[in-house]
DRENSE-820580 format. One record per residue (C-alpha): residue in three letters; z, y, x. Coordinates in Angstrom, 2 decimals, padded with zeros to 5 digits. Layout:
<node><aa>ALA</aa><z>Z</z><y>Y</y><x>X</x></node>
...
//
This chain:
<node><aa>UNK</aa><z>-014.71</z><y>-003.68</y><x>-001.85</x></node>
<node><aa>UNK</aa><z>-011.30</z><y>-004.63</y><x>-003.13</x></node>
<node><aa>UNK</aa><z>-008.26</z><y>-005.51</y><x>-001.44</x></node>
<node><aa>UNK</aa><z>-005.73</z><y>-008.48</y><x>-002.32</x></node>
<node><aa>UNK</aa><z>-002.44</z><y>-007.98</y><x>-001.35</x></node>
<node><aa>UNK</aa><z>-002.36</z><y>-011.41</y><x>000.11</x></node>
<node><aa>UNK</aa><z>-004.70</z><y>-010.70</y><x>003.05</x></node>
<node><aa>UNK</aa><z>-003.26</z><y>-010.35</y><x>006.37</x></node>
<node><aa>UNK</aa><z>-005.19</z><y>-009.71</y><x>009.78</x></node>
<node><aa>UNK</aa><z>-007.23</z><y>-012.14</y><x>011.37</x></node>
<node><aa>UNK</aa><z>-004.95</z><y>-012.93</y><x>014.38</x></node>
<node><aa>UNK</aa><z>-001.46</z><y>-011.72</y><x>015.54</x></node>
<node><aa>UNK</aa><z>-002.82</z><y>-009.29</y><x>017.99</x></node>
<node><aa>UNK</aa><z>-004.50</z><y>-007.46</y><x>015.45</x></node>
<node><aa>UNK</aa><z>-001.43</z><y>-007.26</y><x>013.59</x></node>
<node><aa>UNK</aa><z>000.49</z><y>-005.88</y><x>016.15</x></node>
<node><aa>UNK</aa><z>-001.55</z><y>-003.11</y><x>016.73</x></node>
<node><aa>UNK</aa><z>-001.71</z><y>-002.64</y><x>013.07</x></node>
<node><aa>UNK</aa><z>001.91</z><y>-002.41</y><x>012.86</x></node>
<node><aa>UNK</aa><z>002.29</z><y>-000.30</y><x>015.87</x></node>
<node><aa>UNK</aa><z>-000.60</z><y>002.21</y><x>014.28</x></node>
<node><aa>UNK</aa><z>001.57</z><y>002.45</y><x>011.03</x></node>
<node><aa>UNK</aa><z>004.36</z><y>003.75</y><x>012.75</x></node>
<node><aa>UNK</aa><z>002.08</z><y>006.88</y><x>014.53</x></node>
<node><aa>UNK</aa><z>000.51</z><y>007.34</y><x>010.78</x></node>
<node><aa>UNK</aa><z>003.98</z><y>007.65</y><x>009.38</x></node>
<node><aa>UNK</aa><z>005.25</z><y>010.25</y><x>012.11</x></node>
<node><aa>UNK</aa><z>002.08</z><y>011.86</y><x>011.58</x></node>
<node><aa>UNK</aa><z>002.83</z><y>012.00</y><x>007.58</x></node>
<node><aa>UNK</aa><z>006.17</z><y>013.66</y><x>007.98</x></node>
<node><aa>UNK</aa><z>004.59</z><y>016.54</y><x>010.21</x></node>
<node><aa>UNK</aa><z>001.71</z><y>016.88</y><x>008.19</x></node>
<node><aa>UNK</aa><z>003.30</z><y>017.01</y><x>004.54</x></node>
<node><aa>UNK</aa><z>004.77</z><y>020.11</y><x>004.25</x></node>
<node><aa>UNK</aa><z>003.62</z><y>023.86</y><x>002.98</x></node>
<node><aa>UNK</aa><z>000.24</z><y>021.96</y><x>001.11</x></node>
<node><aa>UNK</aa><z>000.67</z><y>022.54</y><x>-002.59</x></node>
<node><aa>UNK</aa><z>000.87</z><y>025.60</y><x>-004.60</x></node>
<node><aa>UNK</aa><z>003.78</z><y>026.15</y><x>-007.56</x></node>
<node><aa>UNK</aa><z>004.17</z><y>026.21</y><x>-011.16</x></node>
<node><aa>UNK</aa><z>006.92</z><y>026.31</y><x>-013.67</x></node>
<node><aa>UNK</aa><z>009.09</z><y>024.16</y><x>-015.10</x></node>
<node><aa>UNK</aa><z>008.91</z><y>020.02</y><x>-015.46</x></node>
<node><aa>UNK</aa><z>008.41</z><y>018.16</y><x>-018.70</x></node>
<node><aa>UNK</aa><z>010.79</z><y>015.73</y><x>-019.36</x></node>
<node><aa>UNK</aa><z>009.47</z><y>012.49</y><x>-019.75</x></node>
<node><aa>UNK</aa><z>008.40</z><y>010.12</y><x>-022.69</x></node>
<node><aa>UNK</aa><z>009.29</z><y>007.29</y><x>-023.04</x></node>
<node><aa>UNK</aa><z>008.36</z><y>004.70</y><x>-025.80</x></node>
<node><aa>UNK</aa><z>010.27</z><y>003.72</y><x>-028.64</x></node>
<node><aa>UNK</aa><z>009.64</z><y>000.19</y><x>-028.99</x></node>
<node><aa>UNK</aa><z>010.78</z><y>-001.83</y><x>-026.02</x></node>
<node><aa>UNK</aa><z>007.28</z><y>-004.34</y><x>-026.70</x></node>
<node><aa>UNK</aa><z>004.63</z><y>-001.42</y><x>-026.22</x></node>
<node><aa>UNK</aa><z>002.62</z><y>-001.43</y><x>-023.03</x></node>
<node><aa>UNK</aa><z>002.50</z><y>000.42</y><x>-020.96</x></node>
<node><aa>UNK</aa><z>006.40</z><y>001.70</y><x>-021.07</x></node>
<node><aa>UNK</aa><z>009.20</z><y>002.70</y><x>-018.88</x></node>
<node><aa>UNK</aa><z>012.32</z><y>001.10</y><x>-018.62</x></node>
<node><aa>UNK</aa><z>015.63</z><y>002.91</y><x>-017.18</x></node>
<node><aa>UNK</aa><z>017.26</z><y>000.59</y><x>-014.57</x></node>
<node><aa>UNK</aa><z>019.60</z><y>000.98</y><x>-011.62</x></node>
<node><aa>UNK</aa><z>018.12</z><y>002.04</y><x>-008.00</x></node>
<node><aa>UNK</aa><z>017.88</z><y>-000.68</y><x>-005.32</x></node>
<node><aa>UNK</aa><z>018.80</z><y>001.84</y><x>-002.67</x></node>
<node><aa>UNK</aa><z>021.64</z><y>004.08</y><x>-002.14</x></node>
<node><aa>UNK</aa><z>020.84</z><y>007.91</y><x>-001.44</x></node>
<node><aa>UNK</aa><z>023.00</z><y>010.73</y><x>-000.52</x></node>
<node><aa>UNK</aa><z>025.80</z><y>012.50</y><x>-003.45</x></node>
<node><aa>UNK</aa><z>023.81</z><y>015.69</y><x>-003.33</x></node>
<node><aa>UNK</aa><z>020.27</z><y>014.25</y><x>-004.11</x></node>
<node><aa>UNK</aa><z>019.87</z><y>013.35</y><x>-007.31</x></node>
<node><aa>UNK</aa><z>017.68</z><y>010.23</y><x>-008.17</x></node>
<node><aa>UNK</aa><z>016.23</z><y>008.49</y><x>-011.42</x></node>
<node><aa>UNK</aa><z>014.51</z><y>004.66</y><x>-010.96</x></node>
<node><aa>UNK</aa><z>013.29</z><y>002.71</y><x>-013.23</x></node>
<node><aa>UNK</aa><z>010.33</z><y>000.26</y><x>-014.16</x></node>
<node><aa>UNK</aa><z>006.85</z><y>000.49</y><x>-015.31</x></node>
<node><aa>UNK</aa><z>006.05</z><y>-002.34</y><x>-017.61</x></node>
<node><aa>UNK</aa><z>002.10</z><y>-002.72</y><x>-017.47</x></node>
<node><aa>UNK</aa><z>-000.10</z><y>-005.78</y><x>-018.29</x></node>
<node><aa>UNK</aa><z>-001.61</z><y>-007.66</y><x>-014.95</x></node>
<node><aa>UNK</aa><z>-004.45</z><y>-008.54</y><x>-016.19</x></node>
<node><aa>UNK</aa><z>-005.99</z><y>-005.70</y><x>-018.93</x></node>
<node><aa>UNK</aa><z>-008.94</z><y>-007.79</y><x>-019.04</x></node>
<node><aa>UNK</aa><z>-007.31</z><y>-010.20</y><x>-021.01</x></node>
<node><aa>UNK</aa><z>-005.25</z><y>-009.59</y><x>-024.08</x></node>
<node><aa>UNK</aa><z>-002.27</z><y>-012.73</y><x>-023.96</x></node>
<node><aa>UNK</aa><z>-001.97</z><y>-010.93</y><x>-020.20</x></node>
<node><aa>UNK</aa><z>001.59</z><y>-011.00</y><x>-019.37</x></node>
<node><aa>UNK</aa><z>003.59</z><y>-007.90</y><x>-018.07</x></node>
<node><aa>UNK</aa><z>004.73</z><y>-007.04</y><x>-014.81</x></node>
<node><aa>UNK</aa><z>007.40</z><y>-004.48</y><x>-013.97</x></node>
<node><aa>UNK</aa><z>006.40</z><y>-001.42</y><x>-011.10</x></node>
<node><aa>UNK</aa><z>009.30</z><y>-000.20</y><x>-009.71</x></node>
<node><aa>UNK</aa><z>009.52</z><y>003.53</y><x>-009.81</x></node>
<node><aa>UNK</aa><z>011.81</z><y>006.34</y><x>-008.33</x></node>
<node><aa>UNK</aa><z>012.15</z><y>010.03</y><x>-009.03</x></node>
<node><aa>UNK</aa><z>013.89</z><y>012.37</y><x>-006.45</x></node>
<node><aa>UNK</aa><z>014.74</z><y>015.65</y><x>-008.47</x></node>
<node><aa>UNK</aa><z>014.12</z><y>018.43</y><x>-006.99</x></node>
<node><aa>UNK</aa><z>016.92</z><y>020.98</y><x>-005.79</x></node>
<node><aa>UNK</aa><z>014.85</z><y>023.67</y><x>-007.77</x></node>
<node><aa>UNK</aa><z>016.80</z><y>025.14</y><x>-010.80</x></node>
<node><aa>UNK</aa><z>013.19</z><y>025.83</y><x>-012.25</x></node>
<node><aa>UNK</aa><z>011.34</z><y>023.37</y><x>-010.90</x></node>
<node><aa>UNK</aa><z>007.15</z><y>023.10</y><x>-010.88</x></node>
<node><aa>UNK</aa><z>005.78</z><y>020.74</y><x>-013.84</x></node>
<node><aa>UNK</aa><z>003.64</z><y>018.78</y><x>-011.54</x></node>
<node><aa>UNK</aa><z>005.04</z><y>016.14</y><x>-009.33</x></node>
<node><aa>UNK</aa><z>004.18</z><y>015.33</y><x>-005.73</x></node>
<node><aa>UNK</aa><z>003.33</z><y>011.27</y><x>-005.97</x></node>
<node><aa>UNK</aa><z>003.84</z><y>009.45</y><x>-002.21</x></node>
<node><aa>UNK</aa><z>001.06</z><y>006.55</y><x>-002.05</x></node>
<node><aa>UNK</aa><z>002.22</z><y>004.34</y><x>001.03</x></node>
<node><aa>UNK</aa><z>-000.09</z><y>002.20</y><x>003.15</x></node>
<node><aa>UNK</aa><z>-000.66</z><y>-001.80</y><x>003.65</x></node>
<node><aa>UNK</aa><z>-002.16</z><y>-002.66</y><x>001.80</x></node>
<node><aa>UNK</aa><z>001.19</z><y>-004.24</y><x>000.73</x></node>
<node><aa>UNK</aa><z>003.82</z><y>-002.04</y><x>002.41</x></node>
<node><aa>UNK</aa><z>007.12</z><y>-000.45</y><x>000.00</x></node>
<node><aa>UNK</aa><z>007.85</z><y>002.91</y><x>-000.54</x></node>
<node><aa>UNK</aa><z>011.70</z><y>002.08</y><x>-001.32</x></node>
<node><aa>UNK</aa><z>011.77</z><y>001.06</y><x>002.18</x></node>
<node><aa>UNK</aa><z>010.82</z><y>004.66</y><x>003.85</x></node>
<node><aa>UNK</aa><z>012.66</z><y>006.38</y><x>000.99</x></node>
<node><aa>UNK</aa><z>015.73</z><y>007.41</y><x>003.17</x></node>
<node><aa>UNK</aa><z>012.82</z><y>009.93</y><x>004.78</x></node>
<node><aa>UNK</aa><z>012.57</z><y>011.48</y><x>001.66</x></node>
<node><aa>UNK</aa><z>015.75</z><y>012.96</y><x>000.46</x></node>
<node><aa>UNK</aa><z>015.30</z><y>016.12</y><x>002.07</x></node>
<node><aa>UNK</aa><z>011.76</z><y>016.86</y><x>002.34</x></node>
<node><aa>UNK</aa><z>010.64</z><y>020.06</y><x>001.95</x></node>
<node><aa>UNK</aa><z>008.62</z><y>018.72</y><x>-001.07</x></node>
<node><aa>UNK</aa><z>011.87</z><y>019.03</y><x>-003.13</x></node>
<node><aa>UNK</aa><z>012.14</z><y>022.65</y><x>-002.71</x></node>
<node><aa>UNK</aa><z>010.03</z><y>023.44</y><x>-005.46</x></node>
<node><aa>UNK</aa><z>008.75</z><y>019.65</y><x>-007.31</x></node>
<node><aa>UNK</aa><z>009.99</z><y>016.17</y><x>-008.18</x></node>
<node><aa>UNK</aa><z>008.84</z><y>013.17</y><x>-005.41</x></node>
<node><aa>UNK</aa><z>008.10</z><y>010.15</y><x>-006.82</x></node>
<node><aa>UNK</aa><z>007.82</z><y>007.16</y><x>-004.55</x></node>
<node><aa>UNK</aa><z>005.72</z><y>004.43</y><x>-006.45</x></node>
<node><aa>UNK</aa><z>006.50</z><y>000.48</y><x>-005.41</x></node>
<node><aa>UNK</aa><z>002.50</z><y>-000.50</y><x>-006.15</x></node>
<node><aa>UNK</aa><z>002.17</z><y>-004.05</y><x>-007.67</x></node>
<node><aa>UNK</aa><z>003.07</z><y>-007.17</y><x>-005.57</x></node>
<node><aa>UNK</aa><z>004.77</z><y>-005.00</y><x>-003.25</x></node>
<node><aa>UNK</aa><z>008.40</z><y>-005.52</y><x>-002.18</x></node>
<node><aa>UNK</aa><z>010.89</z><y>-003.97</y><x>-005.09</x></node>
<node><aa>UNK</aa><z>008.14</z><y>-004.34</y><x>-007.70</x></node>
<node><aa>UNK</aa><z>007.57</z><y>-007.84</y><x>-010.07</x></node>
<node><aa>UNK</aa><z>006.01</z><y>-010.43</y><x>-009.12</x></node>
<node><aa>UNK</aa><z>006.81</z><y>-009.62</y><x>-005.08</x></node>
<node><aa>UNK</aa><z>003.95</z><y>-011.13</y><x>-003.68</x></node>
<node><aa>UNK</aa><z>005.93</z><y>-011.91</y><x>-000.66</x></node>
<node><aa>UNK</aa><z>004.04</z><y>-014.69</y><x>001.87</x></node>
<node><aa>UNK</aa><z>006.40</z><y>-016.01</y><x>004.09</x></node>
<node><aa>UNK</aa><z>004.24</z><y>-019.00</y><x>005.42</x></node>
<node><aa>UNK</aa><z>001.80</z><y>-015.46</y><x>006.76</x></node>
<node><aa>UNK</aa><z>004.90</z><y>-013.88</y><x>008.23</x></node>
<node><aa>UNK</aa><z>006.07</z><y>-017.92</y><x>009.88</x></node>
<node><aa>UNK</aa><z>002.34</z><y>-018.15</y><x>011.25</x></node>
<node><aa>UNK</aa><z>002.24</z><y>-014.22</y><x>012.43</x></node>
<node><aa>UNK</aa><z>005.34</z><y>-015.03</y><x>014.46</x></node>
<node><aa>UNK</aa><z>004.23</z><y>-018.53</y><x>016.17</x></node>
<node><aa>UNK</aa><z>000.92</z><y>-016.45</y><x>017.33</x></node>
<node><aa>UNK</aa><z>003.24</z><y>-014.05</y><x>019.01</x></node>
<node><aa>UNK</aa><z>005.44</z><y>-016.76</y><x>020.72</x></node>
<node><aa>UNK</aa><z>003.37</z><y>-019.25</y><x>021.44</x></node>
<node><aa>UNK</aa><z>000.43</z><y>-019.64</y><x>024.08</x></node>
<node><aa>UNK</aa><z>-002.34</z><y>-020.27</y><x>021.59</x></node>
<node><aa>UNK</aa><z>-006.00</z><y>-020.13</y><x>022.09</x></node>
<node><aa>UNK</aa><z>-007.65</z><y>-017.32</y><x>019.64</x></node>
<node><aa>UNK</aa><z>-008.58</z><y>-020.03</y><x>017.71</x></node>
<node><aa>UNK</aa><z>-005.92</z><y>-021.71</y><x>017.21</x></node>
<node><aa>UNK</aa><z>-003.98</z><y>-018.26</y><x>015.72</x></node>
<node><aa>UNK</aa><z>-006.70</z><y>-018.09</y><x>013.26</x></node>
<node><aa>UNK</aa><z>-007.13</z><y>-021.59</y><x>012.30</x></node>
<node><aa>UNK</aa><z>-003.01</z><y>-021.33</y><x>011.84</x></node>
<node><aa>UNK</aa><z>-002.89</z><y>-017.89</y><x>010.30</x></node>
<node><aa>UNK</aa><z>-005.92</z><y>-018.82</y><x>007.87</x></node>
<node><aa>UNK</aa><z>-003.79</z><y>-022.21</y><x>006.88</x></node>
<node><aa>UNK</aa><z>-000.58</z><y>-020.80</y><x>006.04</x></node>
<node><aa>UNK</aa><z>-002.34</z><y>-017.84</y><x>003.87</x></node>
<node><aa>UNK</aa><z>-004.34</z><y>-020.35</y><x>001.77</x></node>
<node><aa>UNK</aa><z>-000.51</z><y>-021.99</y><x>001.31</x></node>
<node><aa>UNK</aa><z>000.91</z><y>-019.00</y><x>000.37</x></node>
<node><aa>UNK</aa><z>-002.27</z><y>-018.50</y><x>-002.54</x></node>
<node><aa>UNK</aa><z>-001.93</z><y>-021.77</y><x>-003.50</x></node>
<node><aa>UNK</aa><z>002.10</z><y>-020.88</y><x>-004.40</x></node>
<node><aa>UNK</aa><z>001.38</z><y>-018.10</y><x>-005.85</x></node>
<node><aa>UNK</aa><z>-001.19</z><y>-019.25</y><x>-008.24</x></node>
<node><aa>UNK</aa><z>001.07</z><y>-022.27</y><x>-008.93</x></node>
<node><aa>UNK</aa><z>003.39</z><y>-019.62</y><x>-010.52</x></node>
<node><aa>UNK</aa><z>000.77</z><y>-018.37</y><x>-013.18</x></node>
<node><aa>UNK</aa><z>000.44</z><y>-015.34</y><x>-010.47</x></node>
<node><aa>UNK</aa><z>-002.92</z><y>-014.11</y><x>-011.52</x></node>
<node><aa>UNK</aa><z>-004.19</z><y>-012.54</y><x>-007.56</x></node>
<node><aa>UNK</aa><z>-007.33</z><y>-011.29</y><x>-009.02</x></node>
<node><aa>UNK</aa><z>-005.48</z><y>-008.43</y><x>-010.55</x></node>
<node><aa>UNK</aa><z>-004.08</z><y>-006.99</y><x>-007.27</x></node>
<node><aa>UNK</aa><z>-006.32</z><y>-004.78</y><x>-006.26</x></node>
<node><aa>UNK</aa><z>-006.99</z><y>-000.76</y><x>-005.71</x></node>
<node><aa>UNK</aa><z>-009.00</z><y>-000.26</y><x>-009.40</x></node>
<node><aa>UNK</aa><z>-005.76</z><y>-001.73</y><x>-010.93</x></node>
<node><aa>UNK</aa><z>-003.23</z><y>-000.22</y><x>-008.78</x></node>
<node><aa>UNK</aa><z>-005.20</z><y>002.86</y><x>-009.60</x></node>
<node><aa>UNK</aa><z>-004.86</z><y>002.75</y><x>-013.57</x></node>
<node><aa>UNK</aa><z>-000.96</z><y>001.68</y><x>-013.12</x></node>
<node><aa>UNK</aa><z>-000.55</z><y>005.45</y><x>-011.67</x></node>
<node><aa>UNK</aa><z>-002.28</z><y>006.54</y><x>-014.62</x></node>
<node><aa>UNK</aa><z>-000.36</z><y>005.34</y><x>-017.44</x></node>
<node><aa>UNK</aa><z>002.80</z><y>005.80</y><x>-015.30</x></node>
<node><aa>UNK</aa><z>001.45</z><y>009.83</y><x>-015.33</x></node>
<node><aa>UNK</aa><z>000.86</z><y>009.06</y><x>-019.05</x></node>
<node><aa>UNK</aa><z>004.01</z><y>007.27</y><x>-019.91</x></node>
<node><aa>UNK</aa><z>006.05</z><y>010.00</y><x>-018.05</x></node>
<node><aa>UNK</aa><z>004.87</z><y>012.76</y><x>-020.02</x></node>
<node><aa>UNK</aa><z>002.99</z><y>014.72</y><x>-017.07</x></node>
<node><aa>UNK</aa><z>000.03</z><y>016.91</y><x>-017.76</x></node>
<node><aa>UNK</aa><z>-000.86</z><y>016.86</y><x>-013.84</x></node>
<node><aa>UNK</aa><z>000.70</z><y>015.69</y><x>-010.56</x></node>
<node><aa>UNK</aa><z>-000.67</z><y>015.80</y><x>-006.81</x></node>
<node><aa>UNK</aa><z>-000.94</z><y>012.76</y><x>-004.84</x></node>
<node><aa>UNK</aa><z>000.52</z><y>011.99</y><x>-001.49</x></node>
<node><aa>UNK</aa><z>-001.46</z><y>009.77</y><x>000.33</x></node>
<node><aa>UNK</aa><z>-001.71</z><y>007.88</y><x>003.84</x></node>
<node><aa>UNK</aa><z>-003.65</z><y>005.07</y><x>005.70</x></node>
<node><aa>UNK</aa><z>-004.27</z><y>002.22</y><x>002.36</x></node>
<node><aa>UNK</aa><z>-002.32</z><y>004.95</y><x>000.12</x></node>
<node><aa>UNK</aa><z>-006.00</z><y>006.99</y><x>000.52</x></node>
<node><aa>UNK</aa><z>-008.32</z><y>004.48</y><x>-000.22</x></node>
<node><aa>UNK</aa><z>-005.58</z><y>004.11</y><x>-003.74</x></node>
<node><aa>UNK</aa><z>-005.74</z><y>008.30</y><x>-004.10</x></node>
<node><aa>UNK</aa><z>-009.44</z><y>008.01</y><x>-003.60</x></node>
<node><aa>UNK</aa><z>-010.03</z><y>005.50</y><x>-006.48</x></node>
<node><aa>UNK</aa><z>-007.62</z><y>007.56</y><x>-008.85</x></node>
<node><aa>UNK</aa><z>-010.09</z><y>010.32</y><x>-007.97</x></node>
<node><aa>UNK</aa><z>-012.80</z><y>008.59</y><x>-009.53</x></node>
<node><aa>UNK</aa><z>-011.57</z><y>006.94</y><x>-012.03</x></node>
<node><aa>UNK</aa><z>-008.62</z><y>008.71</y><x>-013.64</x></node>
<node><aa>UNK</aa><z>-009.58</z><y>012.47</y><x>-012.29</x></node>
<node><aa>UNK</aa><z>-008.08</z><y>014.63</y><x>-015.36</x></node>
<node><aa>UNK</aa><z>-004.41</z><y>014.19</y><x>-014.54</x></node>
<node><aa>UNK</aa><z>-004.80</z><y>015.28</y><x>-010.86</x></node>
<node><aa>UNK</aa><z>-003.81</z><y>018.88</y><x>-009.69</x></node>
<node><aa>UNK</aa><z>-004.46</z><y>018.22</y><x>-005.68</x></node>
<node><aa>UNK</aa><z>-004.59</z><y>015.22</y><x>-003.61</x></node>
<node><aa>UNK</aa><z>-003.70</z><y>015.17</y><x>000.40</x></node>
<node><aa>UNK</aa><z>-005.16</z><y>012.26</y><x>002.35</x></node>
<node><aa>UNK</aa><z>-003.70</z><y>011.18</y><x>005.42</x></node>
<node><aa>UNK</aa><z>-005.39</z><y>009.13</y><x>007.76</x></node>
<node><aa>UNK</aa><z>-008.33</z><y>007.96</y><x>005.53</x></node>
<node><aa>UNK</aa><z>-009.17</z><y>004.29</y><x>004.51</x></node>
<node><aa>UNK</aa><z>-012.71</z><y>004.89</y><x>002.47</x></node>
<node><aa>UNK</aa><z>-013.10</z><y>002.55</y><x>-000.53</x></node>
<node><aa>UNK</aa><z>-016.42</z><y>001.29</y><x>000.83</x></node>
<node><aa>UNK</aa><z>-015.04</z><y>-000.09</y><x>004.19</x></node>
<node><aa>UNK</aa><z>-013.38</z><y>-003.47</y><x>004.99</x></node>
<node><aa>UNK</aa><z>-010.45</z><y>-003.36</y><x>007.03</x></node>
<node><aa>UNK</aa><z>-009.81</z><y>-007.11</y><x>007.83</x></node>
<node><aa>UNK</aa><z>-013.73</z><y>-007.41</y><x>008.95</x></node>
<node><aa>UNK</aa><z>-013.71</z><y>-003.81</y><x>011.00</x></node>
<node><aa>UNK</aa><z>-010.81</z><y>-003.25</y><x>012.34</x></node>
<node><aa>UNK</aa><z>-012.11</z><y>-001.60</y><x>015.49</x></node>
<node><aa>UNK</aa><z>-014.93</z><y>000.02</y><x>014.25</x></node>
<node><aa>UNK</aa><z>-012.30</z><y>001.64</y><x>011.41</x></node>
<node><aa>UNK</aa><z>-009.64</z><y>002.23</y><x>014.19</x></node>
<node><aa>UNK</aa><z>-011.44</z><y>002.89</y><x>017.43</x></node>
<node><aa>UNK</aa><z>-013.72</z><y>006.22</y><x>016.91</x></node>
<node><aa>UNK</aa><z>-010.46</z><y>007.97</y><x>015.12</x></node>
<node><aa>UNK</aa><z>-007.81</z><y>007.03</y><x>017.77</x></node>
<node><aa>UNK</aa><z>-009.94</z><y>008.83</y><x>019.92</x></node>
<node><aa>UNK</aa><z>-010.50</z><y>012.38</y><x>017.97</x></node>
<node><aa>UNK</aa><z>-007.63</z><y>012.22</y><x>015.65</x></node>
<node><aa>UNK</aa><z>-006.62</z><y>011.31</y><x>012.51</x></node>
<node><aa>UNK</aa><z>-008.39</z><y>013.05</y><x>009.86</x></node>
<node><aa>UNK</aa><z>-006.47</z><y>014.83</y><x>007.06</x></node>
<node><aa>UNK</aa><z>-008.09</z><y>016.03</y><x>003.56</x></node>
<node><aa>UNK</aa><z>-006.81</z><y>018.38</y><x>001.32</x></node>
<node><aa>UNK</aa><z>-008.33</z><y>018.48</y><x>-002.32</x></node>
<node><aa>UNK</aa><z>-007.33</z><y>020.81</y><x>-004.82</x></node>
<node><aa>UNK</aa><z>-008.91</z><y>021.18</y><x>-008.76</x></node>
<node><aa>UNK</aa><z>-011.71</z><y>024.21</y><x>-007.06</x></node>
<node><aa>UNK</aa><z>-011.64</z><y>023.54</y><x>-003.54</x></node>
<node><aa>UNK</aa><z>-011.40</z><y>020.74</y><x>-000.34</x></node>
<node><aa>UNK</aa><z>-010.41</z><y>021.02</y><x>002.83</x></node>
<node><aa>UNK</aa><z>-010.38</z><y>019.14</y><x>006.26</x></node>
<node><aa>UNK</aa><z>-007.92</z><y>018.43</y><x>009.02</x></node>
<node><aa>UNK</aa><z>-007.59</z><y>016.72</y><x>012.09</x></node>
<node><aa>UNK</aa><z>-004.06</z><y>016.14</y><x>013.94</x></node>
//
């Protein structure tokens, strides 16, 4: 089953637990990430097209965040079509950021951080970044995944975030959250669509075949994928569909492509609050499992 990145929970208290989980999944990240992949040589640089109309392509631009004078960082945009079903598509522009690595002789293969949501930016946790111990040897490339924050179209829903915060300050019944939650995310469709926003191209199988032609487009032969909470369920499609450009893959805090989130959150979040958060390691010739 797909995601859109327009869902939201079913009521606020879901979402606050939601939110409050993210923040133990990202701690968890940062003291699970290190020491994981193995080293190569040096990095290719990348390729980028010559005609400004081919698609997919990368265009140079100016990062939306500042960073410190010793780390050295490249951001850009990945120009893709939204729809590839269709071939008058229009484009839409993935924002992208490469943190060089403080190697002279760096490895060729990237690390790639997938962050959760569905729906959250990686620009915004990027600060956490600068120094990781990732750098030693690779690039890190944080990846803005379409409709998310820094990338275009932001498929930003305000009316979601108006009706999230009522639930919280108001003394509503349970129904009356939904009934208000449910109204203001059919509004917030119903805008979007208005724009010529096609939402049935925001989803995991998409997201997933952006990465690829951004690996493509980039010049790499391989790269290893970051991944935690939605960011897995993204690594896991890659996996299947676009397997030949991956070195290793680490999953943090797994979201399976077969489960549904919005319709089971406490089956999903109950059984692995209680033993731990899984962790998977996959490598070209071998897996292996964690639990923190």
């Amino acid at each position: 089953m797909l995601y859109q990145w327009s869902e939201r929970q079913a009521t606020g208290r879901k979402w606050g637990l939601f939110l409050g989980l993210q923040v133990i999944l990202t701690c968890v990240s940062l003291l699970s990430g290190s020491g994981v992949l193995s080293l190569a040589d040096e990095m290719p640089s990348p390729h980028l097209p010559v005609s400004k109309s081919e698609v997919p392509r990368f265009e140079k631009a100016s990062c939306p965040f500042s960073f410190p004078s010793d780390v050295e960082v490249a951001c850009g945009y990945l120009v893709v079509r939204e729809n590839r079903q269709l071939l008058d598509s229009s484009t839409i522009r993935l924002a992208v950021a490469i943190i060089s690595s403080r190697s002279d002789h760096p490895a060729p293969d990237p690390v790639v951080f997938l962050t959760g949501g569905p729906g959250q930016s990686a620009f915004e946790s990027v600060g956490l970044w600068f120094h990781t111990p990732f750098l030693d040897q690779r690039d890190f490339i944080l990846f803005e995944q379409r409709g998310t924050r820094y990338s275009e179209p932001w498929l930003d829903c305000p009316e979601v975030d108006t009706a999230l915060l009522d639930s919280f300050t108001t003394a509503s019944s349970l129904e009356e959250e939904v009934a208000g939650e449910a109204s203001a995310a059919k509004a917030c469709r119903d805008r979007l669509q208005s724009q010529g926003i096609d939402l049935s191209a925001y989803n995991s199988k998409a997201s997933a075949t952006d990465l690829e032609e951004l690996r493509q487009v980039l010049g790499y032969d391989k790269w290893n994928l970051y991944a935690i909470s939605y960011g897995t369920r993204l690594a896991l499609t890659v996996m299947r569909d676009h397997p030949v450009g991956l070195r290793s893959v680490v999953l943090d805090s797994i979201y399976l492509p077969q489960a549904s989130f919005y319709e089971e959150f406490t089956l999903l979040v109950r059984p692995t609050w209680i033993v731990g958060w899984p962790i998977l390691i996959w490598r070209e010739h071998s897996t292996t499992q964690l639990r923190v």
